[in-house]
Structures are given as C-alpha cells and as structure tokens.
VEXTOR-773235 format. One record per atom (N, C-alpha, C, O, CB): x, y, z. Coordinates in steps of 0.2 Angstrom, whole numbers, plus 2048, in hexadecimal, padded with zeros to 3 digits. Glycine has a CB too. Example, Ala and Ser with C-alpha at 12.3 -4.5 7.8 and 13.67 -1.06 7.14 Angstrom:
2
8427E4827/83E7EA827/8427F0827/8477EF82A/8397EA82D/8407F5823/8447FB824/840800827/843806828/8467FD81D/
END
This chain:
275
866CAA7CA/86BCA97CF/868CA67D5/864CA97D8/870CAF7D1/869CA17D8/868C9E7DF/869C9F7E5/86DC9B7E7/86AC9A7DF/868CA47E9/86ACA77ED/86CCA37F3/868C9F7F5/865CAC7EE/871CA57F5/872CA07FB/871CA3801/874CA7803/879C9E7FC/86CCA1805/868CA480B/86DCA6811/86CCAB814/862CA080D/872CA3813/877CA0818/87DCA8817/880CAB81C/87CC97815/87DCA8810/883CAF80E/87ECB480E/882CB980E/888CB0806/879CB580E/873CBB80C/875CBD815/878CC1818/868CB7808/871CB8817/873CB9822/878CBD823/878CC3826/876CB3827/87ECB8821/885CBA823/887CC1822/88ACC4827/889CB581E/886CC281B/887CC9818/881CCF81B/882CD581A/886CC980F/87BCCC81E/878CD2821/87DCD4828/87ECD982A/86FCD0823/87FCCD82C/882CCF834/888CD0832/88BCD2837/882CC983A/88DCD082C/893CD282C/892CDB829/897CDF82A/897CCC827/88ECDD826/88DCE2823/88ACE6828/88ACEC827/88ACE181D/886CE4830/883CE7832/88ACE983B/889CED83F/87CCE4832/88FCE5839/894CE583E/899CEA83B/89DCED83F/897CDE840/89ACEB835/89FCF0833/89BCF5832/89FCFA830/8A3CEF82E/895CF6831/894CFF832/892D00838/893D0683A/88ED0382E/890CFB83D/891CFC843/898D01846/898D07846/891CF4846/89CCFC847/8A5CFF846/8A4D05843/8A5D09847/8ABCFA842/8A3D0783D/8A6D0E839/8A1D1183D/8A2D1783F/8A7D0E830/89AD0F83F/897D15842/899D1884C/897D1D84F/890D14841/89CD1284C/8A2D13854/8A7D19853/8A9D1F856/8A9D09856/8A9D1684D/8B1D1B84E/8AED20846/8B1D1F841/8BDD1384D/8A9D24847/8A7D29845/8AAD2883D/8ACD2D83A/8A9D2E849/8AAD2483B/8AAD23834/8A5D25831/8A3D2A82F/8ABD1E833/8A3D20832/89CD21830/894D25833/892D23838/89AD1B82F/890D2C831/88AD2D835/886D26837/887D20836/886D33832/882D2983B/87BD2583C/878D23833/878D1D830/875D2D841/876D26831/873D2582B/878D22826/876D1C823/871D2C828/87ED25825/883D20822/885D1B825/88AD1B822/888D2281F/886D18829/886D1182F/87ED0D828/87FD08824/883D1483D/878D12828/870D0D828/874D0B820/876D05820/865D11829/876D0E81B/877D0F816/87ED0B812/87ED0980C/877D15816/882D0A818/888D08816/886CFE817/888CF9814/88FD0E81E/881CFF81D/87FCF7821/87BCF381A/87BCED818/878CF882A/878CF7817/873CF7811/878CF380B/878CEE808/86FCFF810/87BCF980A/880CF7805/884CF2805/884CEF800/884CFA803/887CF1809/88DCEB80D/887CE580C/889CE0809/890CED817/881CE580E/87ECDE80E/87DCDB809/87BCD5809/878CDD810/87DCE1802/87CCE07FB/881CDE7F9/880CDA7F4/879CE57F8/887CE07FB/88CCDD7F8/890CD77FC/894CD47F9/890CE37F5/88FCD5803/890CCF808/88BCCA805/88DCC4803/88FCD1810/885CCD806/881CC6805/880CC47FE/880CBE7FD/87ACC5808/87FCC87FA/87CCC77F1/883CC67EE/883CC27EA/877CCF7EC/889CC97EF/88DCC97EC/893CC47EE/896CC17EA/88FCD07EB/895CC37F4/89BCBF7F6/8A2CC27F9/8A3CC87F9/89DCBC7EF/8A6CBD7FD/8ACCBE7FF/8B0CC57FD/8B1CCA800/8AFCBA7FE/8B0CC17F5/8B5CC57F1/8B3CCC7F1/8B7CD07F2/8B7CC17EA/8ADCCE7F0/8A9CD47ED/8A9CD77F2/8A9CDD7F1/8A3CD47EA/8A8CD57FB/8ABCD9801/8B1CDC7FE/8B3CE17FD/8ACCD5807/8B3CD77FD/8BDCDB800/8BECE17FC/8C2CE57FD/8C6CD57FD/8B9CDF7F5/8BBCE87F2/8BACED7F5/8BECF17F7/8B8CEB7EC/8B1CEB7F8/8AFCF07FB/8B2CF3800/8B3CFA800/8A9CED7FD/8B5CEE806/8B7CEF80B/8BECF3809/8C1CF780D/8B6CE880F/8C1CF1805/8C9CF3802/8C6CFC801/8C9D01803/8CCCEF7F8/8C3CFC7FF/8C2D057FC/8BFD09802/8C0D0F803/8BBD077F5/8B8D04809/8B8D0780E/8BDD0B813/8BDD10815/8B5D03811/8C3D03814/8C4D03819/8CBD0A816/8CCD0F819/8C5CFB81C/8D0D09810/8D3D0E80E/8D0D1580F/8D2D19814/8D5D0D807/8CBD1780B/8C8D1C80A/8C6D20811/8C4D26811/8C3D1B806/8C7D1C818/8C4D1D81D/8CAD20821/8C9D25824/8C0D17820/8D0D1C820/8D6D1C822/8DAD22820/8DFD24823/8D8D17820/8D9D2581B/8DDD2C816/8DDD2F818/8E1D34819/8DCD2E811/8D3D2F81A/8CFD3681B/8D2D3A821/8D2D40822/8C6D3481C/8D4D35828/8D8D3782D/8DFD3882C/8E3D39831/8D7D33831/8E1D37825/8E9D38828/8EAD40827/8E5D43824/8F1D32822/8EFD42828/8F0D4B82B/8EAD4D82A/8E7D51826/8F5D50827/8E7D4A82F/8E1D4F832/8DED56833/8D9D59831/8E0D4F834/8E3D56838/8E3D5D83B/8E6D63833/8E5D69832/8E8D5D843/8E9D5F82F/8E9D6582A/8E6D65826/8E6D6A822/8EED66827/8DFD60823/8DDD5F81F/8D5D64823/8D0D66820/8DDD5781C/8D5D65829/8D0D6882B/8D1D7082A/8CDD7582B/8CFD66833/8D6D70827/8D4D78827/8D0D7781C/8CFD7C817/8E0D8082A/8D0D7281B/8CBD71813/8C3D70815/8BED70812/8CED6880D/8C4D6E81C/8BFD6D81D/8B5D7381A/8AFD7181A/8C2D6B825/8B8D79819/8B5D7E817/8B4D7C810/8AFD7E80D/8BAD84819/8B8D7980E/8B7D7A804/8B2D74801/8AFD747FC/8C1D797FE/8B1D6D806/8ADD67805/8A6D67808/8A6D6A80E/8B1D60807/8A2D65805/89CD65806/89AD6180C/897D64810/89AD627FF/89CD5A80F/89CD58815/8A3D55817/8A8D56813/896D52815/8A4D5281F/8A8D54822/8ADD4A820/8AED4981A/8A5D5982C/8AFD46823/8B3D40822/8AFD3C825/8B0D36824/8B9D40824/8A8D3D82A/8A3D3882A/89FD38827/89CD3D825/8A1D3782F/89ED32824/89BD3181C/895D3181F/895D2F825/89CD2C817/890D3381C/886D3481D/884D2F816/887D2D811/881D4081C/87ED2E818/87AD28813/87DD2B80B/87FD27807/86FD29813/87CD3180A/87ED35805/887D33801/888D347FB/87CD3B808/88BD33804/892D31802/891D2A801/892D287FC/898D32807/88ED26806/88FD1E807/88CD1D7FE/890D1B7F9/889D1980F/885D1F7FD/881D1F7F5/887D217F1/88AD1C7EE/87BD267F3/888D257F1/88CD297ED/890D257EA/890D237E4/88FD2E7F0/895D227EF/89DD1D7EE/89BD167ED/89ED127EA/8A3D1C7F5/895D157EF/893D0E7ED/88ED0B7EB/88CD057EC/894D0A7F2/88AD107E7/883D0E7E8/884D0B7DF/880D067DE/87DD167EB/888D0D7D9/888D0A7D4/88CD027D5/88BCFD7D2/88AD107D0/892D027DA/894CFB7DB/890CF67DD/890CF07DB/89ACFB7DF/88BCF87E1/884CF67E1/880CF37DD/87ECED7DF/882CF97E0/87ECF67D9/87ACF67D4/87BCF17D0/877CED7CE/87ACFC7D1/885CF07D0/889CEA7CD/887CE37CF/886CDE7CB/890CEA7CF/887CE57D6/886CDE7D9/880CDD7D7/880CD77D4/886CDD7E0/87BCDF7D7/872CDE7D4/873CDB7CD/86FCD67CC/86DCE77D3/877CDD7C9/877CDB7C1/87BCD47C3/87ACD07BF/87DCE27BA/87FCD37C8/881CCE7C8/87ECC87C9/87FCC37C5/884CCF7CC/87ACC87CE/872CC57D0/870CC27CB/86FCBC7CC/86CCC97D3/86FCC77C4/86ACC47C0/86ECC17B8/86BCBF7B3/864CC97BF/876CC27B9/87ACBF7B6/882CBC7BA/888CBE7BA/87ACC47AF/87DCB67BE/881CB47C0/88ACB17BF/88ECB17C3/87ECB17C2/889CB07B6/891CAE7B5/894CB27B0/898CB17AC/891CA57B2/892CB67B0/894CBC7AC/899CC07AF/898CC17B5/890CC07AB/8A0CC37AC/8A3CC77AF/8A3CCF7B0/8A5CD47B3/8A8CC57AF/8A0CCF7AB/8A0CD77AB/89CCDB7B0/89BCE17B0/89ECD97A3/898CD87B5/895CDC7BA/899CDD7BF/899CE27C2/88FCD97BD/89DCD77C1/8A5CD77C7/8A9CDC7C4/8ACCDF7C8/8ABCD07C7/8AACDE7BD/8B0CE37BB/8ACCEA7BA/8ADCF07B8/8B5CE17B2/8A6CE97BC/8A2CF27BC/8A3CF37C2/8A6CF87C4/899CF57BB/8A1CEE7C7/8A1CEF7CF/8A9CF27D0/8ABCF87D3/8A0CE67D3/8ADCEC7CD/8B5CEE7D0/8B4CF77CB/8B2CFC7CF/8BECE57CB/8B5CF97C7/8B4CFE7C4/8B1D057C4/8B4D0A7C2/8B2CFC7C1/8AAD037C9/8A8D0A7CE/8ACD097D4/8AAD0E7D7/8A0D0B7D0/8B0D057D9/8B4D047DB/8B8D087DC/8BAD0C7E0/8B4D017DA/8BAD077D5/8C2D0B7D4/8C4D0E7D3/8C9D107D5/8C5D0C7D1/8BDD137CE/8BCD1A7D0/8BAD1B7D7/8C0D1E7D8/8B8D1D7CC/8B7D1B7DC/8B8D1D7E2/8BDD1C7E5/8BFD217E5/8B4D1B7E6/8C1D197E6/8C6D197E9/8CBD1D7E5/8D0D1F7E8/8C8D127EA/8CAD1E7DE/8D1D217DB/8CED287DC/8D3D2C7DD/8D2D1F7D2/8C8D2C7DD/8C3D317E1/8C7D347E7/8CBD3A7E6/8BCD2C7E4/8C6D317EC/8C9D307F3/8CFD307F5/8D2D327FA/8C6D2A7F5/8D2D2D7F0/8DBD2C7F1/8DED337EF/8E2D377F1/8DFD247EB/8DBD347E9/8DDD3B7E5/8DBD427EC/8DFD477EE/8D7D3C7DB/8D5D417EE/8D3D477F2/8D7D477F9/8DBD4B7FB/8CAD487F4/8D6D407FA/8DBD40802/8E2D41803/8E5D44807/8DCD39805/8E4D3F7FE/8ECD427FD/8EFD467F9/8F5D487FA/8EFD3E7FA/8EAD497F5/8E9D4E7EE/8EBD557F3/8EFD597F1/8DFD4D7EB/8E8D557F9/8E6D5C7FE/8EED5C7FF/8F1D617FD/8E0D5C806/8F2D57801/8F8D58806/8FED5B800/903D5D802/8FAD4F80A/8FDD5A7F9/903D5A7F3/906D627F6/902D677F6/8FFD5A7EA/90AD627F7/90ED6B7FA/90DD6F7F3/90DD757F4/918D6B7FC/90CD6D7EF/90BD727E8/903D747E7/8FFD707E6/90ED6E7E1/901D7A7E6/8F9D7A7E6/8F5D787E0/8F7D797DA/8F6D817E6/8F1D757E1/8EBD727DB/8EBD767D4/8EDD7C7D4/8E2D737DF/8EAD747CF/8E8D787C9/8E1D777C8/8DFD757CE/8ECD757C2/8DCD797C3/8D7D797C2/8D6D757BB/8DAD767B6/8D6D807C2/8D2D6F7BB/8D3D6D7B8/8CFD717AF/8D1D6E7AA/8D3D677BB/8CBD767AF/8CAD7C7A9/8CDD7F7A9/8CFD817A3/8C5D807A9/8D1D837AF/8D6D897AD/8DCD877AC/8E0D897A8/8D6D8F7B3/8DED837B1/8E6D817B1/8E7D867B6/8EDD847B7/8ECD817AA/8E7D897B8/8E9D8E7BD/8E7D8B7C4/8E3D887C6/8E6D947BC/8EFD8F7C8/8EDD8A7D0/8E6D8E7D2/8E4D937D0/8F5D8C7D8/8E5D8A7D9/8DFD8B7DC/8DFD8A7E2/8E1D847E2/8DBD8A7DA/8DDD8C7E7/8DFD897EC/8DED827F0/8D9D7E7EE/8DDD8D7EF/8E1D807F4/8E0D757F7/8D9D787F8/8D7D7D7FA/8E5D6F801/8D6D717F5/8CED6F7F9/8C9D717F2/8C4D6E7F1/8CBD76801/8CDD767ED/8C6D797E8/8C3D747E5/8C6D6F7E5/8C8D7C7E2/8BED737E2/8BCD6E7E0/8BED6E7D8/8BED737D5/8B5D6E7E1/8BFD697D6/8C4D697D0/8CBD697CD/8CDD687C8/8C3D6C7CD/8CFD6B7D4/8D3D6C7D5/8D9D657D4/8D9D617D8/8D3D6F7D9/8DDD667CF/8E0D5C7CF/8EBD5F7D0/8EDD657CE/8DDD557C1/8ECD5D7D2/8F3D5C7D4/8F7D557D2/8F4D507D2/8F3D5C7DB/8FCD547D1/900D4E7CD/901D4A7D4/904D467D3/907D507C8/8FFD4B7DA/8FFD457E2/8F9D447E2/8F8D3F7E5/901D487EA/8F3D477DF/8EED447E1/8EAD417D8/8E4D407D7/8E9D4B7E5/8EED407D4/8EED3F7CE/8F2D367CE/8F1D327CA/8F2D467C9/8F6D367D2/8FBD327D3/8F8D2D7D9/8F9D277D8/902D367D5/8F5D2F7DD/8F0D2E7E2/8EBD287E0/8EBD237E3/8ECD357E2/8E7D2C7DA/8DFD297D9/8E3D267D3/8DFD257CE/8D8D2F7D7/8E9D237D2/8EAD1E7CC/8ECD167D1/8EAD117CF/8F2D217C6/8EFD187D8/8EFD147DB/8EBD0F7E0/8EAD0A7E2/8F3D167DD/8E7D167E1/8DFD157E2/8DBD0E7DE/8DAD097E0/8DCD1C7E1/8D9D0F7D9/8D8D0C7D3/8DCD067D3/8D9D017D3/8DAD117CE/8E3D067D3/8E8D017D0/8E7CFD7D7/8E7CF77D7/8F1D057CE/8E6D007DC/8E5CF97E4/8DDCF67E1/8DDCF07DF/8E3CFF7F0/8DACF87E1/8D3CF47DE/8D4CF07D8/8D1CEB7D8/8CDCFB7DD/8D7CF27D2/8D9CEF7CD/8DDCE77CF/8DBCE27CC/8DDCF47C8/8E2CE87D4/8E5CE37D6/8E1CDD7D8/8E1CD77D6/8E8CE67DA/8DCCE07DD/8D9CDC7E2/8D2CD87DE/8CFCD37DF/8D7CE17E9/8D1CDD7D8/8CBCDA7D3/8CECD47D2/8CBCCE7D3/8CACDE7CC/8D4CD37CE/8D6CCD7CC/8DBCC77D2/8DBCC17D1/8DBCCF7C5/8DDCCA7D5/8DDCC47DA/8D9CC27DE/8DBCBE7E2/8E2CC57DE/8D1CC47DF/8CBCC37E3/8C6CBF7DE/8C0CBC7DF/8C9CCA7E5/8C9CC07D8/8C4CBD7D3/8BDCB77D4/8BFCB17D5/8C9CBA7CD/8B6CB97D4/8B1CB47D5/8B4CAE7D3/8B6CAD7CE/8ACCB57D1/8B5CAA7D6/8B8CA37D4/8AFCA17D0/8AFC9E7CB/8BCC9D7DC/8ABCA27D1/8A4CA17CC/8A4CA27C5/8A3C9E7C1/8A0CA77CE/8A9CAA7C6/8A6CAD7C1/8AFCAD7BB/8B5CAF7BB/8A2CB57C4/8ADCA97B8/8B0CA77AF/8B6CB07AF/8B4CB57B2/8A6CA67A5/8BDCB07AC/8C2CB37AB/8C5CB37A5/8CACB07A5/8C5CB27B0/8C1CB67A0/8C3CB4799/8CACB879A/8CDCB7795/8BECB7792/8CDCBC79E/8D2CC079D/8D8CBE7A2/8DDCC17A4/8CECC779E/8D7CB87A3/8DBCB47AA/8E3CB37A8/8E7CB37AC/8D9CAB7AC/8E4CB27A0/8EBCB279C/8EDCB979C/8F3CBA79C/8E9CB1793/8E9CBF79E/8EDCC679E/8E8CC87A5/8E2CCA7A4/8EDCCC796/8EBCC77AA/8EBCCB7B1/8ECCD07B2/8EACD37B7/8EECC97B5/8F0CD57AC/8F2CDA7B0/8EBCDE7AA/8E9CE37AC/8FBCDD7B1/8E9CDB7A6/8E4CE17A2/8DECE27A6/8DCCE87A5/8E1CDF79C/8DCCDF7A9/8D6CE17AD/8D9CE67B4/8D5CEA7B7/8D1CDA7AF/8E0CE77B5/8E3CEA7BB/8E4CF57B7/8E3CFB7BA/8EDCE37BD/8E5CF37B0/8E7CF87AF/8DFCFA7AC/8DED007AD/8EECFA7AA/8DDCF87AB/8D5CF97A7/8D2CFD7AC/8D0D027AB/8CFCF37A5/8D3CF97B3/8CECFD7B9/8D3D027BC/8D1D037C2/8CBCF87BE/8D8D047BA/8DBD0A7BD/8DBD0F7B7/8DCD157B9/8E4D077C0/8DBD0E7B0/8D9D137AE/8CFD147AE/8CDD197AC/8DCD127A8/8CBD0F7B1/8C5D137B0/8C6D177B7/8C4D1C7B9/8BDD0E7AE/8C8D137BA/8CAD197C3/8C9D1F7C2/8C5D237C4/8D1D1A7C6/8D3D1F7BD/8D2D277BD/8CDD2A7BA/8CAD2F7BD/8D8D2B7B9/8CCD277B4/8C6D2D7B0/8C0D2D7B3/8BCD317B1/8C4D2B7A7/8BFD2A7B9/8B8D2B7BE/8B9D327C1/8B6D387C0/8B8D247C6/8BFD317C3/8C2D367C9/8C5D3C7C4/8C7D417C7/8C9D327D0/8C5D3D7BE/8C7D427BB/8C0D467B8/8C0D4C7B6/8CBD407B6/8BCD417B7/8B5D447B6/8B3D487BE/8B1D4E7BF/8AFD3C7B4/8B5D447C1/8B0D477C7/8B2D4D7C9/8AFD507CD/8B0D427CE/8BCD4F7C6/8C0D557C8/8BCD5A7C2/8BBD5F7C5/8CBD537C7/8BAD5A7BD/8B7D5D7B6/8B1D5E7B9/8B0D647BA/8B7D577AF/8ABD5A7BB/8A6D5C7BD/8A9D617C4/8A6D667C3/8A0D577BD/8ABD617C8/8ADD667CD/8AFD6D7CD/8AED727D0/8B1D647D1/8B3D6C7C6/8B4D727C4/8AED777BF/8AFD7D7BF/8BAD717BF/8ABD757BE/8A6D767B8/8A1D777BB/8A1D7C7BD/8A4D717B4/89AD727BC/894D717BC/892D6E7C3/88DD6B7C3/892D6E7B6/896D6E7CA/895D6C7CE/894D707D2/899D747D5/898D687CF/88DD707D5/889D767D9/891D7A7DF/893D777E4/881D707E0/893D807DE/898D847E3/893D8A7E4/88ED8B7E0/8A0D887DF/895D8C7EA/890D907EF/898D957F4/89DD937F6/88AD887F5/896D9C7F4/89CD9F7F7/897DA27FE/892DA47FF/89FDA67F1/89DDA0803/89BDA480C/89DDAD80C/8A2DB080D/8A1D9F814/896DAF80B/898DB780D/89BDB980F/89EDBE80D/897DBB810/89DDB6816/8A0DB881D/8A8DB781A/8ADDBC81A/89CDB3825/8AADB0818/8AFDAD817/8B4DB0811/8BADB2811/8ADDA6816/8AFDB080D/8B1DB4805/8B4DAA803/8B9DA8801/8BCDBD805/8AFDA7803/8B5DA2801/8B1D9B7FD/8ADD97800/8BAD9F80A/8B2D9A7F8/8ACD967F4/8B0D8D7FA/8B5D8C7FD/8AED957E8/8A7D8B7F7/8A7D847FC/89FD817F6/89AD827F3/8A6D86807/8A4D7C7FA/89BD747F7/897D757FD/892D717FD/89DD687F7/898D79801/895D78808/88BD79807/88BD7C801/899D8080D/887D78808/880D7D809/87CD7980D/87CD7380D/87DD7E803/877D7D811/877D8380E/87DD89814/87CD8F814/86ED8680C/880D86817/881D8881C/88AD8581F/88CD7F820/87BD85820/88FD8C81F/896D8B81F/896D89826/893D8982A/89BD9081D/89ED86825/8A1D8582D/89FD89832/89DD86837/8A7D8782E/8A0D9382E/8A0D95836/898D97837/896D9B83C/8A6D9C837/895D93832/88DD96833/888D9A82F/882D9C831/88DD9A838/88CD9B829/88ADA2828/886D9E821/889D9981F/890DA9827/87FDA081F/87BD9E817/881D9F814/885DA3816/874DA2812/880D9A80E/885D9B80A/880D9C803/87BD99801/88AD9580B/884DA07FF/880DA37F7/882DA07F2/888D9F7F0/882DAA7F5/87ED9D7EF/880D9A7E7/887D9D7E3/888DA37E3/879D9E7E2/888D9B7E0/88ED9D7DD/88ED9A7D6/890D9E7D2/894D9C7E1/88DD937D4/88CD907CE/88ED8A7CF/890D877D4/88DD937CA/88DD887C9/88CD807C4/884D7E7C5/881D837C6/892D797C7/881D797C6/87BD767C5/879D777CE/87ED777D2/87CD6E7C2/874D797D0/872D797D6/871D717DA/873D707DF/86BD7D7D6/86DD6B7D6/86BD647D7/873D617D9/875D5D7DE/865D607CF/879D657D3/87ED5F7D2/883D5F7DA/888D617D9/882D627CA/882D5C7DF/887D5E7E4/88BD597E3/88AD557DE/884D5F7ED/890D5A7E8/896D537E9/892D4C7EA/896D477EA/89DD547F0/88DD4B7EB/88DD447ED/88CD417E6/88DD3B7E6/887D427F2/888D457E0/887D447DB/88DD447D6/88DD407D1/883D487DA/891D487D8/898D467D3/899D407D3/899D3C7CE/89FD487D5/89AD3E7DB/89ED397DE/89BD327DA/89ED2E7D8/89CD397E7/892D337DA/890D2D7D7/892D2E7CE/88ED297CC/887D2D7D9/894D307CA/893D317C6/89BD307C4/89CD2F7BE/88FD367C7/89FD307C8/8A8D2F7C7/8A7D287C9/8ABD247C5/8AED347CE/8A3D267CC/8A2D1E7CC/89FD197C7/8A0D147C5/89FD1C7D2/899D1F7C6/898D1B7C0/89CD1E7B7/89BD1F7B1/88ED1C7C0/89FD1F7B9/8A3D227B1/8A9D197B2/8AAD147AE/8AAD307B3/8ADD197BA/8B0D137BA/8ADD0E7B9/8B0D0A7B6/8B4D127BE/8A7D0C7BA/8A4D057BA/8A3D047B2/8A5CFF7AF/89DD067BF/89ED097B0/89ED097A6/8A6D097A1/8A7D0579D/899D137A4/8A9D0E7A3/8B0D0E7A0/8B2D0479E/8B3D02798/8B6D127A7/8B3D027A4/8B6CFE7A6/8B2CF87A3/8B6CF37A2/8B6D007AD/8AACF67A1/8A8CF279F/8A5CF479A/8A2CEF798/8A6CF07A3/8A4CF9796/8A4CFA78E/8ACCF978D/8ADCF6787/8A1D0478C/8AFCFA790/8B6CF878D/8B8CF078A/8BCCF0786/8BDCFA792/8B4CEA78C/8B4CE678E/8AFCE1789/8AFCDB787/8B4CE7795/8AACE5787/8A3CE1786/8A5CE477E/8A1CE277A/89BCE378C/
END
C-alpha cells in the first residue's frame, strides 16, 4: 500500500485535537487522551475518512451514555473496576483489536475483510457499552447469566432484556454506518445485499458483548470490600478506601481484558463468517 503522507499528517493533528477535547471535558485521562491520540492516528492517517467515522461513531456515543443519569449510575459506581474517564487501559481495550484491522489493512490494501473485522470489533464495543450504559437504568434487576437468578445493577455478568436490546442497537448503528461508509477503495462483493453485512455485524456485536457478560460471570477477576460486604472489579482498593480481598475467577483476567476480548470475538465472528 502507498501511503499517503498528506492523510498520515492530517490523521496525526486530527487525532491529536480530539483527545485533546475528550481530555478537556474529562473524557478521557491523561494517559487515555496519549492512547486514544495514538489510536486515532492509526486509524485517521493509515486507515481513512470512512474508518474515522466508525471510530469516532462508538467514541463519541459511548462517551455520551456514560453521562446520561448520572448521578444514578454513581451509586454502580462501587461494583466497576474504573470510573467513565477512560485511562490508556479502556481506550486498548475498545480499540486496540480495530486497530490491529487497520494494520492488516495497510498490507492488504483491496481486500475487504480487514474493514468488516475493524467494523466488527467495533460492534462489539459499542454493543459492550450500549448494553452496560443502559443495561444499569432497566427498572427490572439483572439476571446472572450461569444462574439465571437476579443480582443486583452493576454485577458483572449480569444481562437484562434493555441492556440486551441495547448492545443489538449498538451493534446495528455501526453495522449501518459500515455499509454506508464503505472504502470506496476497497471492492463490495456483498453490494447486491446491504443489509447482510448490517445484520452480520450486529450479530457478532452481541456475541462479543455476551461473551464479555459470560466471562464476567465466570472467570473474570471479582474481589469483595470488607468494610462494604460488597463484591466489586475494583483493586486493589474500594471507593471508600478500604483493601479489597480476592474473591475469584482468574486474578490476570480484569475488565480491560474482557473488554479486549468481546472485541476481539466481534472482529473474528464477523470475518470467519465471510472468508
């Protein structure tokens, strides 16, 4: 691929002015601002217009949610591992396999199936994010997705039919924008059926974001506050201060690692389905 030096620029000062902004209005930390500038250049300068707008489609929503009833989603704030400003660690996590797409992109430039992984770990993050942000507000409480039994808002693993409903639409906005943003570069064997690549990437969404509800229930590091009596992703150290003690699943496996891992389940789904 021929790199075009002029967008490589472009995409470093456009990518370094929107984490600028998300690190103004506390979107983003200090470290996720360096992380978020990094990623954005990879996908502004290597990747293109179109490959922003996904990007920027799942930043700017996901950024947007995380504030709506706030003040009630702070009393969950106890049960998640970090707080709605994202650190180098979230920014990785949600984007660091769509990434990786763009890189496979670089070295098969007219191929499509690296644009439908990218759109794909996408989808799952956004279908991720839409399900948790709205997922909390459902007036009915979460089930478990092992036991079926309720559990309280915030548990990890916990899925509800608004936050199920949520991460399909999540998904289904990215699916949309895949095929109306299409690389005009890059060849569309699938241009006679538009809506298959729309439902392809709303079902690898969910199953990102259902994997990622499965490993939370399971095998994703939970830790309980003495003081609190109250399990959390938190460590090593709760809200109100106090060590917090092991409780189980994997110690290594935290939420940032789901997170990567719900993205990469959409990105593969989505293009083994295809190839």
């Amino acid at each position: 691929m021929v790199l075009n030096s002029v967008q490589v620029l472009i995409g470093l000062l456009l990518a370094l002015m929107v984490a600028y902004i998300a690190y103004r209005v506390r979107t983003l930390s200090r470290s996720g601002a360096i992380a978020a500038a990094a990623l954005g250049w990879l996908v502004f300068g290597f990747g293109g217009f179109e490959w922003a707008v996904l990007l920027l489609t799942f930043f700017i929503s996901s950024s947007g949610l995380s504030r709506l009833r706030k003040r009630r989603k702070a009393k969950l704030e106890e049960k998640f591992s970090k707080s709605s400003t994202r650190d180098a660690g979230q920014v990785l996590a949600n984007g660091g396999v769509a990434g990786f797409f763009v890189l496979l992109h670089i070295f098969f430039p007219a191929a499509f199936w690296p644009w439908l992984g990218f759109a794909g770990a996408l989808a799952a993050a956004n279908a991720d994010t839409w399900a948790t942000e709205l997922g909390v507000l459902s007036r009915k409480a979460p089930v478990s997705m092992v036991t079926w039994k309720r559990v309280e808002r915030g548990t990890s693993g916990g899925i509800t039919v608004l936050g199920t409903l949520s991460a399909a639409l999540g998904a289904g906005l990215i699916g949309v924008l895949a095929v109306l943003c299409w690389p005009t570069q890059i060849s569309n064997p699938m241009a006679a059926m538009s809506w298959l690549p729309v439902v392809g990437l709303i079902l690898a969404g969910l199953l990102g974001s259902l994997v990622d509800s499965f490993l939370g229930a399971t095998v994703q590091a939970m830790f309980v506050c003495p003081k609190c009596k109250k399990e959390t992703e938190r460590y090593p150290l709760h809200l109100c201060g106090t060590k917090t003690n092991f409780l189980r699943g994997w110690r290594w496996l935290d939420n940032d690692w789901v997170n990567g891992l719900c993205t990469l389940v959409g990105g593969l789904v989505i293009v083994l389905s295809i190839l």
